[in-house]
N, C-alpha and C positions, 0 to 999 in steps of 0.2 A: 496338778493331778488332772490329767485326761479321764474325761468320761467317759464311757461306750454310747454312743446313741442309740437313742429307744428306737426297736424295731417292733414296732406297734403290727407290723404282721405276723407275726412269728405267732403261733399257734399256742407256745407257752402263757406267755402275756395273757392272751384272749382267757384261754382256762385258770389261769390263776387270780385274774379277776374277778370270773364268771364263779368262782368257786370263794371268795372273799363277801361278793356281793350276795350270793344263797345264805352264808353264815348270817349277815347281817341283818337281810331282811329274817331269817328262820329266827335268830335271836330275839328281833322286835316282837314280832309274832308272839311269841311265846312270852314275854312278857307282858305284850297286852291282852292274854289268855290269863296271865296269875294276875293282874288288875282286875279285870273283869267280873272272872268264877268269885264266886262266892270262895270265901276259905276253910280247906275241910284237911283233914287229915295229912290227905299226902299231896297235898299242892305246895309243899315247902321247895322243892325241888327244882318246880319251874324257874322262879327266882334265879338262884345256882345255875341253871342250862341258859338262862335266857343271858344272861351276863358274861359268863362261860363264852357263846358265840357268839357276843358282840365283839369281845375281849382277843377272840384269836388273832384278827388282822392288826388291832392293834398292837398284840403282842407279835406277830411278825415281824410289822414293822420298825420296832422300835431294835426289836435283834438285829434286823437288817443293819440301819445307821449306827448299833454299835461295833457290828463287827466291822464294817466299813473304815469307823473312825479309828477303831483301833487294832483289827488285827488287817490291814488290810498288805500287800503285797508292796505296792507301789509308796516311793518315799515322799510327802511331799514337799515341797521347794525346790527339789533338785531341779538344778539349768546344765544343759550340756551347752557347751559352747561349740559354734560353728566354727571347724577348722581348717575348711576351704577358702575363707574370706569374701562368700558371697553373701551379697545386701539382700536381706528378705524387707518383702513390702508389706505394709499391716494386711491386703489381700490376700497375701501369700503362706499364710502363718500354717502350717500341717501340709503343705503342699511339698512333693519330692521333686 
């Protein structure tokens, strides 16, 4: 199976890091605000949110490698065999 390589400039990338990375620190945050405070009434919550947004990127990523593993497009092991009869060299391997 062919990968796509990472286009580490691609504007998506950058934001959906940048937008992984907010969750995680806003998550800690907030639960070391429900450590911290005293416990009163309605501070059960934070808990719940602070977990809640650590939780997202993990839960993305694990969607991710499932749907990868199993619904993904591409079969894999399949080999097409070259039926020009030209020798490719281990440097050559994706080259046209």
């Amino acid at each position: 199976m062919s990968l796509a390589p990472c286009k580490s400039g691609n504007i998506c990338f950058w934001f959906i890091t940048f937008v992984f990375l907010l969750l995680i620190v806003a998550g800690g945050a907030i639960l070391v605000i429900y450590i911290t405070f005293p416990e009163t009434e309605g501070s059960g919550w934070l808990a719940v949110a602070g977990i809640v947004l650590i939780g997202v990127p993990w839960l993305f990523w694990i969607m991710a490698c499932l749907y990868r593993a199993f619904f993904s497009c591409q079969k894999l092991g399949a080999v097409v065999p070259l039926s020009t009869g030209v020798e490719i060299k281990s440097g050559d391997v994706g080259a046209s």
